[in-house]
C-alpha positions in Angstrom: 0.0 0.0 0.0 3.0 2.4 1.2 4.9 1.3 -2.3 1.7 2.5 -4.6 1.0 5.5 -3.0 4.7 6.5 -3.1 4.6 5.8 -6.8 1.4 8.1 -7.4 3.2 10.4 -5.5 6.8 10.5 -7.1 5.7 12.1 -10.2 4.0 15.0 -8.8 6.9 15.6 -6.4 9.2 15.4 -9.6 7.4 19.2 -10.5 8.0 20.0 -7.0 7.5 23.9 -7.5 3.5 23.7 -8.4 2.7 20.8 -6.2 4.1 22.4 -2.9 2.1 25.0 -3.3 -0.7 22.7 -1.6 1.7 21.8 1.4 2.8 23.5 4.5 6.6 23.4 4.8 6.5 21.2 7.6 4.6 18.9 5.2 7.0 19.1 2.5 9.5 18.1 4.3 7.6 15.1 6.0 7.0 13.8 2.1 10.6 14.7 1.1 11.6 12.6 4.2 9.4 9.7 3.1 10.4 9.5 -0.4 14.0 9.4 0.5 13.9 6.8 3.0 11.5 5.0 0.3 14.0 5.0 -2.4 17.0 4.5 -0.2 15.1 1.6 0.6 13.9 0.6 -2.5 15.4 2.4 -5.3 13.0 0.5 -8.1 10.2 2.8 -6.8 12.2 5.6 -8.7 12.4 3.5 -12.4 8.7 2.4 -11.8 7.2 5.8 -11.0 9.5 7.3 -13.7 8.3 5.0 -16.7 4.4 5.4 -15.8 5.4 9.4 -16.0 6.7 8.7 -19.6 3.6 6.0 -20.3 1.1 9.3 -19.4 3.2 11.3 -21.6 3.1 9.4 -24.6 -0.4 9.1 -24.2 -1.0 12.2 -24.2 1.1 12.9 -27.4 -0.3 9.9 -28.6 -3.9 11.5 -28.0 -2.4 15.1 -29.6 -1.2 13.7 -32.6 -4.6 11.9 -32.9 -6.8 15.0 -32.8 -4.7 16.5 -34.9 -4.5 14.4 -38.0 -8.3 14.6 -37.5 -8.4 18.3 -37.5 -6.0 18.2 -40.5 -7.4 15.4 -42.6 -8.9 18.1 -45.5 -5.5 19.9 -45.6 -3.3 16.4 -46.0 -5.5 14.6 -48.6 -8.2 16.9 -50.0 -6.2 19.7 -50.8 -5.5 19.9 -55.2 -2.8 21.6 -55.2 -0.6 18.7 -53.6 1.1 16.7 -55.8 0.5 12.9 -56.0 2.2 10.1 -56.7 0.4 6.7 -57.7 -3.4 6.6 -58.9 -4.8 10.0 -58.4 -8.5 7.8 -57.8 -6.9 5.6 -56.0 -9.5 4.9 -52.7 -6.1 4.5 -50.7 -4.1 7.2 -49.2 -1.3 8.4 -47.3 0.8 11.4 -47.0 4.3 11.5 -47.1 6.6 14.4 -45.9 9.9 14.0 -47.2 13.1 16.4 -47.3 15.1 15.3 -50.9 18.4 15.6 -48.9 17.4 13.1 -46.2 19.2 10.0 -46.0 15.9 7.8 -44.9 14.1 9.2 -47.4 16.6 8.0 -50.3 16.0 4.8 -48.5 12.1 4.7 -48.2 11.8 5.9 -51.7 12.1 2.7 -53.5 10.4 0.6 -51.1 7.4 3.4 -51.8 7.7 2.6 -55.4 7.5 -0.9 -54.7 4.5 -0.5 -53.0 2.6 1.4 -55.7 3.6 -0.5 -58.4 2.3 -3.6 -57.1 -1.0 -1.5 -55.3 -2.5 0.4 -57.8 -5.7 1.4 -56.0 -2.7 3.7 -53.9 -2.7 7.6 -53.9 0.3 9.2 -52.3 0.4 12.7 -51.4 3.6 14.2 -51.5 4.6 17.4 -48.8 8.0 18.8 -49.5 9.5 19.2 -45.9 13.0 21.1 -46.9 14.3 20.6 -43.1 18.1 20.1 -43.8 19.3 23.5 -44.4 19.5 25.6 -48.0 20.1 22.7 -50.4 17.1 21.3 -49.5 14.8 24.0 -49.6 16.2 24.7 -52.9 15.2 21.3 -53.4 12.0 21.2 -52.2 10.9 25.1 -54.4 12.3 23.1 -57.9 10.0 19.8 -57.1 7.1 21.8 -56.5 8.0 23.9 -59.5 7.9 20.8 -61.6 4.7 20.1 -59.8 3.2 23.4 -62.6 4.5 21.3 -65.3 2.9 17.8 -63.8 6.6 16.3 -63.1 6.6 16.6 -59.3 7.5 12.8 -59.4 9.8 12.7 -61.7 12.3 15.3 -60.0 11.7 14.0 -57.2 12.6 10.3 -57.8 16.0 12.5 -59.4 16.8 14.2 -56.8 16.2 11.0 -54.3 18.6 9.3 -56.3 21.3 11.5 -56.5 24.0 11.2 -54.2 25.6 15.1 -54.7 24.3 17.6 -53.5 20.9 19.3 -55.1 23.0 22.3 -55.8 21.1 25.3 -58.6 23.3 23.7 -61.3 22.6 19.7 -60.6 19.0 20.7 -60.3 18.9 22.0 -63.8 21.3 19.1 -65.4 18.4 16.8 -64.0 15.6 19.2 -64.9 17.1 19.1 -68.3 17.7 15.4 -68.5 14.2 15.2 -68.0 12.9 17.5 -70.5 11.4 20.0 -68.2 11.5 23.8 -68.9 14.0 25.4 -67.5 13.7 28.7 -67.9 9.8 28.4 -66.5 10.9 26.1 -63.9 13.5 28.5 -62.5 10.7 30.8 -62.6 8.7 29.1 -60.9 10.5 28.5 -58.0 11.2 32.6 -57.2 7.2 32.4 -57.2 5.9 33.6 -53.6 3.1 30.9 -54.0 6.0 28.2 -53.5 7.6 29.7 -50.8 3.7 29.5 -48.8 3.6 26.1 -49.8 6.5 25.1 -48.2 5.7 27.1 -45.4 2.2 25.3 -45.0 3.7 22.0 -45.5 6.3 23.1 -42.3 3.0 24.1 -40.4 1.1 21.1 -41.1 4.3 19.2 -40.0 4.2 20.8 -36.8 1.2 20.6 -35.7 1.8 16.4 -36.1 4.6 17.1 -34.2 6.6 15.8 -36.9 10.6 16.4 -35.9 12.0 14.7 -39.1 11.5 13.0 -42.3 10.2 10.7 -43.4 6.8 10.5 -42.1 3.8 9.3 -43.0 0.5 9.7 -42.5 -2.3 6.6 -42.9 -5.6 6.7 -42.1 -5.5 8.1 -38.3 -1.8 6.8 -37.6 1.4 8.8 -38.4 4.5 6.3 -39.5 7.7 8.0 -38.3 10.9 7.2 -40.0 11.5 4.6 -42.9 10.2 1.3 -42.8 10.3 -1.6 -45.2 7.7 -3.2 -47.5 6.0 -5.4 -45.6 5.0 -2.7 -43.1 3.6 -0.2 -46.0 1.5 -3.2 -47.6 0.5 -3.6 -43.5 -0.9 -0.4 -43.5 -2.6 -0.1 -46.9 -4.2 -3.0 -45.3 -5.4 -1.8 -42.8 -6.8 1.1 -44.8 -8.4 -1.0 -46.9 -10.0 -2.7 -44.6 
């Protein structure tokens, strides 16, 4: 009985400067007395009382994250001026935020194209997240730039291949290679319209509490981080479903 009630109270007496606000001194120091002797005693109590204060946590971030994918549902896959890769119909969706400089994202990014090639009732919409310094965003304005000339996906896969750095002039040798438009692409990506989308996409991200790429998004369930094949056909599953 002593034990539980020690471990209900360890976590409020970790935030010690709002909880004693309740206490006399002389009570304080009665509990700080307690808990002392307690974990002299039985040092466990600590580990216990400290992994059911991250347990609450996560469920709270847990319950956070939840209310906001619902909130943001319309914005992540109703919104047309996101570009998609896979069957635009497709009855299937996630999101993916991906940075084109990000070393899991090269990595995810042919295990996605696995995945729609064999699912082809699979939408995928695409948010540029340039979170890796100038490169990327650079990378992240020509993508969606490519995105007015319907070639988000091809740049992309590009620039997810490339192992130099997205630098202005690599960006145009693989614009080029791909027959885009130069000229309008460069264009393009000085427009203040590209520079808000990226801007949305870095506010949608936080509000997920997003803190890198890749992530996904499916169904009420955000995927951080790269995973493999079986784990995407897992989910599309379960969307399906």
């Amino acid at each position: 009985m002593l034990r539980r009630a020690l471990l209900a109270a360890l976590p409020a007496a970790l935030a010690l400067p709002a909880w004693a606000q309740n206490l006399t001194p002389q009570q304080r120091e009665e509990v700080l007395r307690l808990l002392r002797d307690a974990l002299r005693e039985d040092p466990s109590i600590l580990r216990d009382a400290l992994g059911a204060l991250e347990a609450a946590q996560e469920r709270e971030r847990e319950a956070a994250t939840a209310a906001a994918l619902a909130r943001l549902r319309p914005a992540l896959f109703e919104d047309p001026e996101l570009p998609i890769k896979g069957n635009p119909q497709g009855r299937v969706a996630l999101a993916e935020f991906f940075d084109a400089r990000c070393g899991f994202c090269k990595q995810l990014h042919p295990v996605m194209e696995q995945l729609l090639a064999s699912e082809r009732d699979v939408r995928v919409v695409m948010l540029d997240l340039p979170i890796l310094g100038p490169n990327s965003v650079l990378a992240a304005r020509a993508t969606l730039a490519a995105h007015r000339q319907n070639r988000h996906a091809a740049l992309q896969d590009a620039l997810l291949r490339l192992r130099e750095e997205p630098t202005e002039p690599v960006i145009r040798r693989e614009a080029e290679r791909l027959r885009l438009d130069w000229p309008r692409l460069r264009r393009d990506m000085d427009d203040p319209a590209v520079a808000r989308r990226i801007a949305r996409n870095l506010e949608i991200a936080q509000a997920l509490g997003i803190q890198g790429t890749p992530a996904l998004v499916a169904g009420d369930t955000l995927v951080p981080g790269a995973v493999d094949l079986p784990t995407l056909q897992a989910l599309v599953a379960r969307l399906r479903g």
